[in-house]
C-alpha positions, 0 to 999 in steps of 0.5 A, a space after each residue: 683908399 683914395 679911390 673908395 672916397 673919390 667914389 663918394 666925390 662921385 655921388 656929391 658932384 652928381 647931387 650937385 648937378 642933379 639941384 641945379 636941374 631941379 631948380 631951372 624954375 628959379 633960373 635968377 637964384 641958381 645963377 647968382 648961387 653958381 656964381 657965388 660959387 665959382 667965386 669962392 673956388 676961384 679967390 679961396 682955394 684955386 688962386 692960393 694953391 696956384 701961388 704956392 705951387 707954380 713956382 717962384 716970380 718971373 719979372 717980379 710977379 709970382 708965375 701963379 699970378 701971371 697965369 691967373 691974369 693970363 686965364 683972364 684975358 683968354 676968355 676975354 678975349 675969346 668972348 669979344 672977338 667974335 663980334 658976329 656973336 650979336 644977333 641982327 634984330 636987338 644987337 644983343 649978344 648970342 651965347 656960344 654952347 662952345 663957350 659953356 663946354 669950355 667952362 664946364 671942361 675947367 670944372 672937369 680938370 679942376 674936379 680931376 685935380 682933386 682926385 690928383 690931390 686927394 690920392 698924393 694925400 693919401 700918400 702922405 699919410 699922417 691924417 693928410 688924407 682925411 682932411 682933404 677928402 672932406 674938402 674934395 667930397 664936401 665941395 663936389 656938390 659946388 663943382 656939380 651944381 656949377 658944371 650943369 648950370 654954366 653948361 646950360 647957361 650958354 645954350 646946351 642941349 640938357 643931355 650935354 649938360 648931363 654928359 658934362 656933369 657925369 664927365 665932372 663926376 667921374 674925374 675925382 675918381 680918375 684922378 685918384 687913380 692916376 695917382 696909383 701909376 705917378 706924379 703930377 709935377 707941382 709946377 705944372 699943376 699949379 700953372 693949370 690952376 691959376 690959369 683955369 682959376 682966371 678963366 673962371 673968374 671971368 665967366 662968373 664976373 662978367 657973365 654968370 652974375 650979370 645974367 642972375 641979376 638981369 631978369 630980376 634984381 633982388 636982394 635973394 639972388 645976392 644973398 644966393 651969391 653970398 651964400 655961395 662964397 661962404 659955402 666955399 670959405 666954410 669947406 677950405 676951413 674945415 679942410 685947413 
């Protein structure tokens, strides 16, 4: 049964990325929704279940936490280094594709995450899985629209772009499946969870809003932004 609605994940991660292709006219607008976005699954769904389920504190900070931060200086550090990443003539900074892959490939890995999730809920029983299949299918379209927009962003071709966005669109149902063969441990997923939710977080803060807000700074791209975390508030409510 997981596997039937991960299929339906399928569709809604693909309906998401077909929108953001459809909207490039309106490049200001799907940045500051795609920020908004990633967000909301950083701070209202991947931190919280990082917390609970990486296991207990190490000095005195929870270890979901310590990878949270650690995600975040990674990418930080992985976009600052490089200092050449600036061209010759305005000094200013040149997009690295790598840069957007490696975002789109957390999308992936958070998108099979939920395919993990979806099919151990299903496991349990107990209406367990029909609520989290309204979560996975309902907030696919964020990680579609999400994993094509941050791939574009960053000087992608638009077919790898569209490779991302199918490999995003495939990893529910992969995950699902895995579910059939074993078990992920709950630590481990949790590790991964805090440290791609720090990842992301730094793409969307310091580099996907900035950009939205550069070419034309109006109060619709904020309501886009907004509109993106209460989208993501709306679908962990309905799910918890």
């Amino acid at each position: 049964m997981a596997v039937f609605v991960a299929l339906g994940a399928f569709l809604m991660t693909l309906f998401g990325g077909w929108t953001a292709q459809r909207a490039t006219g309106r490049r200001p607008l799907v940045l500051g929704l795609a920020g908004g976005l990633m967000l909301g699954v950083v701070g209202l769904e991947l931190l919280p279940e990082a917390l609970a389920a990486a296991g207990g504190p190490f000095l005195g900070v929870p270890r979901g936490l310590l990878l949270f931060v650690a995600g975040f200086l990674v990418a930080h550090l992985a976009q600052r280094l490089p200092a050449a990443r600036r061209t010759a003539d305005r000094g200013q900074p040149v997009r690295d594709p790598r840069t957007g892959v490696a975002a789109a490939s957390a999308m992936v890995l958070h998108s099979l995450m939920d395919g993990v999730a979806l099919g151990a809920a299903f496991q349990i029983g107990g209406g367990m899985g029909a609520t989290v299949a309204l979560a996975v299918v309902t907030h696919d379209f964020a990680d579609g629209f999400t994993t094509y927009t941050v791939t574009s962003l960053y000087g992608n071709t638009r077919r790898r772009a569209q490779l991302m966005l199918l490999a995003a669109a495939l990893a529910p149902v992969a995950g699902a499946a895995t579910t059939l063969l074993f078990a992920f441990p709950e630590a481990l997923l949790g590790g991964y969870l805090g440290f791609f939710g720090g990842v992301l977080l730094y793409l969307a803060a310091a580099e996907i809003l900035p950009e939205a807000h550069a070419e034309r700074p109006a109060g619709s791209t904020l309501l886009c932004t907004v509109g993106g975390v209460g989208f993501v508030w709306l679908v962990v409510g309905l799910a918890g």
